[in-house]
C-alpha positions in Angstrom: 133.6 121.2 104.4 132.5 121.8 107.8 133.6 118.5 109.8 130.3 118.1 111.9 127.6 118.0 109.1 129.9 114.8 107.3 130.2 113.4 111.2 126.9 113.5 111.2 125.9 111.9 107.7 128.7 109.3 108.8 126.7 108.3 112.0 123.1 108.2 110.6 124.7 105.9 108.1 126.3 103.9 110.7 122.9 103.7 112.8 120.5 103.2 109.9 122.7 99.9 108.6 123.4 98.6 112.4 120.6 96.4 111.9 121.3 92.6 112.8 118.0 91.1 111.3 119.3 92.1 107.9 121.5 89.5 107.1 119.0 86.5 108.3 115.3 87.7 107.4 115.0 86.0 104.3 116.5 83.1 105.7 113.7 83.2 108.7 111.4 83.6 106.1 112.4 80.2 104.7 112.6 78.8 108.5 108.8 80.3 109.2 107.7 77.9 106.3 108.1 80.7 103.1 108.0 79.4 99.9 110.9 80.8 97.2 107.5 82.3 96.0 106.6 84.2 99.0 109.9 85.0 99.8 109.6 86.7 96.4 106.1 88.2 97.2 107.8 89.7 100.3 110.9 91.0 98.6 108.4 92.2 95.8 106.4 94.3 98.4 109.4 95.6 99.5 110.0 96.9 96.1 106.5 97.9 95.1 106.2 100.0 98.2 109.4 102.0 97.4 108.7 102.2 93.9 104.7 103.8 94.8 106.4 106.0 97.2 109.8 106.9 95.7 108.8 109.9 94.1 105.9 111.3 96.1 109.2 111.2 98.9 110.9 113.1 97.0 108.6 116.0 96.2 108.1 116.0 99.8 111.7 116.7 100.6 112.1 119.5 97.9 108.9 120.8 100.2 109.5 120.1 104.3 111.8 119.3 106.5 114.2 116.5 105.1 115.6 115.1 109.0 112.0 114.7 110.1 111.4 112.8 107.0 114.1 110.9 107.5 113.3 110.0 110.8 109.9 108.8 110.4 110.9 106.5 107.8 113.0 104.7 111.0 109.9 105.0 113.0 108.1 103.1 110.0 110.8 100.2 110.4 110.2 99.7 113.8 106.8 99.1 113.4 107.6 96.5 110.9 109.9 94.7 112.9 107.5 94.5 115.8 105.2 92.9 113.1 107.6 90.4 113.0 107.6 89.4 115.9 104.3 89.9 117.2 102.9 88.1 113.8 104.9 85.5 112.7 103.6 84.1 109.5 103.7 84.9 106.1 101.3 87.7 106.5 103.6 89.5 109.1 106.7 89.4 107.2 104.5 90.7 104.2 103.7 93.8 106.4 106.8 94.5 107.7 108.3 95.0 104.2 105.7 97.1 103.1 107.3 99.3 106.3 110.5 98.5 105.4 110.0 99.6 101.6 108.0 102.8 102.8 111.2 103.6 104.8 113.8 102.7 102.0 111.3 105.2 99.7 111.7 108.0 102.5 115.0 107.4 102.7 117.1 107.3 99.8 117.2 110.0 97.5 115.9 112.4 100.4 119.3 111.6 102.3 121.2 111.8 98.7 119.7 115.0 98.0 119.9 116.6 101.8 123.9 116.2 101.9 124.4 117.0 97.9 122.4 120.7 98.8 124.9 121.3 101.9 127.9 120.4 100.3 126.8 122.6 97.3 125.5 125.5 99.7 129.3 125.1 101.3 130.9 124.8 97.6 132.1 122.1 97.6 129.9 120.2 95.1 132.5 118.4 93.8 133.2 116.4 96.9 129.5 114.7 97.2 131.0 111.5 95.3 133.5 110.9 97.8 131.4 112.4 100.8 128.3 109.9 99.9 130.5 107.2 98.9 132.4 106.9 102.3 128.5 107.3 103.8 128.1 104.3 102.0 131.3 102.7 103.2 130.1 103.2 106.5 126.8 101.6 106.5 128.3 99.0 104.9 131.0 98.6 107.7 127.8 98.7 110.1 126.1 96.0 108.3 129.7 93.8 108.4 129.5 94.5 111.9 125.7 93.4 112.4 126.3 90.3 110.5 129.1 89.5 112.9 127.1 90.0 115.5 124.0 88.2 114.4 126.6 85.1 113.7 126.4 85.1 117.3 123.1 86.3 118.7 121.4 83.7 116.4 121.4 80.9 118.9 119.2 83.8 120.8 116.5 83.1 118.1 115.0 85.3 115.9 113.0 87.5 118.1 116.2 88.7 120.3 117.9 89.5 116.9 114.7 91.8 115.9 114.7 93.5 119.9 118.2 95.0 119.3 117.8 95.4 116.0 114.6 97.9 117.2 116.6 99.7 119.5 119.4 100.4 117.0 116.5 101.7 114.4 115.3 104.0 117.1 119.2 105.5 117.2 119.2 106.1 113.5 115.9 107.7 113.9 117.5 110.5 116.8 120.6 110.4 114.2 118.3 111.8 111.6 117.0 114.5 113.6 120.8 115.6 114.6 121.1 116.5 110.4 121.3 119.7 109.4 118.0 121.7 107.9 118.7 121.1 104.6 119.4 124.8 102.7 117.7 124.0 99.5 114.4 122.7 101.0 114.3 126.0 103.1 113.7 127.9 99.6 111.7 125.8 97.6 108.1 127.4 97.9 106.4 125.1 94.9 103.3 122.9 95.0 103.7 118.9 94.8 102.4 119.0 91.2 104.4 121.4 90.2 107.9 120.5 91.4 106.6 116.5 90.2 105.8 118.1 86.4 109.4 120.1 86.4 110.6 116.7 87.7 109.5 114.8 84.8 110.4 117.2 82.3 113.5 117.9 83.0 114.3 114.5 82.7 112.3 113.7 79.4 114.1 116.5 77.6 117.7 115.6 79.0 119.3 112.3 77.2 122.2 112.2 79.2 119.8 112.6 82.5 117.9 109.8 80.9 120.3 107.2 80.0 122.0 107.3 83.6 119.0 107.0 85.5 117.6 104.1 82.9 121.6 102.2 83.5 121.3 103.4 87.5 117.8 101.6 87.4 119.1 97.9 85.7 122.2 97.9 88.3 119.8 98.6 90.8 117.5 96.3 90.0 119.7 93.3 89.9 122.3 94.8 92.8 119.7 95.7 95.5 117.1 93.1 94.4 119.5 90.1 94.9 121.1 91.6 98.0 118.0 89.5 99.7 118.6 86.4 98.3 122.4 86.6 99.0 121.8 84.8 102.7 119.4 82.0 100.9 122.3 81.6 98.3 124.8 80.4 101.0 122.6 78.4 102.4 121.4 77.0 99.2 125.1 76.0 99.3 125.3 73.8 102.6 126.5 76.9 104.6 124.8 77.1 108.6 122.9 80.3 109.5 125.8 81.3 111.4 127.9 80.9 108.3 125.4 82.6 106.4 125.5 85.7 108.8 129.8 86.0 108.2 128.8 85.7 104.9 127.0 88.7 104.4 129.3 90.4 106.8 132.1 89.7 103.8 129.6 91.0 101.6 128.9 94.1 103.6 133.2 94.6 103.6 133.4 94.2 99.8 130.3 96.8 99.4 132.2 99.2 102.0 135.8 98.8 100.0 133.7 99.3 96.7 132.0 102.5 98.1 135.2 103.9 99.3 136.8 103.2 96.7 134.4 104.1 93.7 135.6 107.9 93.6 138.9 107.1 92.4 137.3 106.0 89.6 135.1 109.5 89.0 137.4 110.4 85.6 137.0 106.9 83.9 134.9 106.8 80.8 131.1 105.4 81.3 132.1 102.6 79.1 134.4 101.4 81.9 131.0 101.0 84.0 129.6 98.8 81.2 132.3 96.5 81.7 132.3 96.4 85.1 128.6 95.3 84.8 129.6 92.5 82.4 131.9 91.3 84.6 129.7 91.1 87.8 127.7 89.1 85.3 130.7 86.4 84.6 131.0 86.0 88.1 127.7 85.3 89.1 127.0 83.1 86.2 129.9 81.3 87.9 129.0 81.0 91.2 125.8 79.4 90.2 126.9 77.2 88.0 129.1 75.7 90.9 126.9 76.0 93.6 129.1 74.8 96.1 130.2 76.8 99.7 133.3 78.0 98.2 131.3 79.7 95.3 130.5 82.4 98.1 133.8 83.4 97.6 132.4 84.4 93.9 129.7 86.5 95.3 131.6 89.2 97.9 133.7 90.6 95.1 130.7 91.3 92.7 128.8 93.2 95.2 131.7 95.2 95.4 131.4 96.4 92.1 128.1 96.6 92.3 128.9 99.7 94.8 131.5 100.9 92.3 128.9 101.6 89.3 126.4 102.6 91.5 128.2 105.8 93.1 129.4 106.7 90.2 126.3 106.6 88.1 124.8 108.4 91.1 127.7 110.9 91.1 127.3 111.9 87.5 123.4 111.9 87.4 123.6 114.8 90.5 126.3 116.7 88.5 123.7 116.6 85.8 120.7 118.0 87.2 119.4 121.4 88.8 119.6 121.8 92.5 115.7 123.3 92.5 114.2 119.7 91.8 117.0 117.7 92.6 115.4 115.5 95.6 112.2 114.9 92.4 114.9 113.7 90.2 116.7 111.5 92.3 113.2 110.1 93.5 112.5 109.6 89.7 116.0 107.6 89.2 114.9 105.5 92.6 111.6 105.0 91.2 113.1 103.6 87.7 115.1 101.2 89.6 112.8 100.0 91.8 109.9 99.6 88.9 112.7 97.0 87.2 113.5 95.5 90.6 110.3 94.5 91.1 110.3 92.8 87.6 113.4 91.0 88.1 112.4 89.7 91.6 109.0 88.6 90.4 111.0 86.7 87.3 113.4 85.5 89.8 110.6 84.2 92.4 109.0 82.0 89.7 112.2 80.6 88.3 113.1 79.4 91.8 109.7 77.8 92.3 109.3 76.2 89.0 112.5 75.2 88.6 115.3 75.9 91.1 117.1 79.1 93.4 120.3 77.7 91.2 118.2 78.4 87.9 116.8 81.6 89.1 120.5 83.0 90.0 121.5 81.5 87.1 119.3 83.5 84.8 120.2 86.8 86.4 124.2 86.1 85.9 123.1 85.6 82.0 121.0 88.8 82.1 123.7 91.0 83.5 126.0 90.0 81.2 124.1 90.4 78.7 122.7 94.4 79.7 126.4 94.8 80.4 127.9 93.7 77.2 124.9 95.4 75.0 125.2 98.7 76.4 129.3 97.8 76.1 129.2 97.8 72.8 126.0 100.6 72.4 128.6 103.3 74.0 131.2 101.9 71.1 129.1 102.5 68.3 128.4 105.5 69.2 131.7 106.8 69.4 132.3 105.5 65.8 
């Protein structure tokens, strides 16, 4: 594996999670005046956007350059954030997460599928689990270390938070363009239409393809949906914004440990994942239910486990499908999951409005567990 190209992944990664607005937006949402339903609506555009643009992405990258894709999807952020500040009402915030979902939808499975093809083109294949899962661990050690510093730079207000956070975007965005040309894209001559249709199909015909992406879509859903109503969760509990902020840095540590971590568990039987899902289901059910600022301590380990499915269900979907479409099929699993996120945050927005943010996270720790348990015992009768 040549050491430079997985430097490189390592310090996009590092640049394109340095963000210190993460940890705080949705709770500056709530301090502009948001309601838990436009908080929702936001989140939701987020989602939709992706979702819309998820596989249209991909095609793309099977097409043109991948770096330059993924460094427009930075540019996209920026403007966003400047939205932000330039336009701070409920209509801004809207905007910049449309941005921020078209970047997320330019993003994800075009990075997945650029360091898969050069690891494969170098072959070693086998190592993408643990070279995208310590990719992972690094973003996530960026975002512990964004959160640490927003602790700080929050009695700077919001708008110095979104300046730096601008100026780290712009760094991911020259990161990008350091990447390597990715080989597969370089030999991929198709149409859009035609790479979309081979897309589909070979996922339609493929059960195994299909029941990983339709799991990878439900832990998705739930694992990157809440992820923005982690920060309003400890303050629903009586924890300060500075609090709030070391709180998600602990989050971003358990998602880093989870990531780095998750190859180990690359032999274990996909029933082992089912459980796993249960369980982050238990735990969340718990935390609500107490609802008190040592029920954080509830949260950080479930989103590590979060990170634990998710490689792994990303490892074996790639080990499943051909290299000719492979950014169209990851696009397609991105697209599944962000099609059920925007579900679950739209359920979620009007449980906390009618009702309560303790109800709404209740309700998704009873879901989980349930999805979890089902497919739990789904993979057992099988076997019989």
């Amino acid at each position: 594996m040549a050491r430079p190209f997985v430097g490189r992944v390592y310090a996009f990664k590092a640049l394109d999670a340095f963000v210190l607005i993460y940890p705080l937006y949705t709770v500056m949402f709530v301090a502009r005046g948001l309601t838990p339903v436009q908080v929702s609506a936001t989140l939701m555009a987020w989602s939709i956007t992706a979702f819309l643009l998820q596989i249209p992405s991909g095609v793309m990258a099977d097409r043109w350059s991948r770096r330059w894709i993924l460094a427009g999807a930075q540019i996209l952020r920026v403007i966003g954030f400047v939205a932000w500040i330039v336009w701070p009402s409920f209509a801004g915030c809207l905007l910049g997460m449309v941005l921020w979902g078209a970047k997320s939808a330019f993003t994800n499975g075009v990075f997945e599928a650029l360091v898969y093809d050069e690891l494969h083109g170098e072959g070693r294949a086998e190592d993408y689990s643990r070279v995208i899962g310590r990719a992972q661990g690094v973003g996530f050690v960026a975002v512990l270390l964004a959160s640490l510093s927003a602790s700080v730079a929050v009695r700077f207000g919001y708008t110095a938070i979104l300046l730096v956070s601008i100026v780290c975007v712009l760094g991911a965005a020259a990161a990008a363009l350091a990447l390597p040309r990715a080989r597969q894209t370089l030999r991929v001559g198709r149409h859009y239409l035609a790479l979309l249709r081979q897309g589909f199909r070979t996922v339609a015909g493929a059960p195994l393809i299909l029941g990983f992406i339709a799991f990878a879509a439900l832990s998705n859903a739930f694992g990157g949906g809440l992820e923005g109503f982690w920060p309003i969760f400890g303050s629903q509990t009586g924890l300060p914004a500075s609090s709030v902020a070391l709180f998600v840095a602990a989050i971003s540590a358990a998602q880093a440990g989870g990531a780095l971590w998750a190859h180990r568990l690359r032999e274990a039987a996909t029933p082992v994942f089912f459980g796993l899902f249960a369980l982050i289901g238990l735990l969340l059910l718990a935390a609500a239910g107490s609802m008190q600022p040592w029920s954080v301590a509830l949260i950080v380990p479930l989103c590590g486990l979060f990170k634990i499915v998710d490689v792994n269900f990303d490892a074996r979907l790639h080990d499943a499908i051909p290299t000719e479409t492979r950014a169209t099929i990851a696009a397609v699993k991105s697209f599944s999951g962000q099609v059920a996120m925007t579900g679950m945050l739209m359920v979620f927005g009007g449980l906390a409005q009618a009702s309560s943010y303790r109800a709404a996270f209740l309700a998704c720790g009873a879901a989980i567990t349930v999805i979890g348990v089902g497919a739990l015992l789904r993979s057992r009768l099988l076997k019989a």
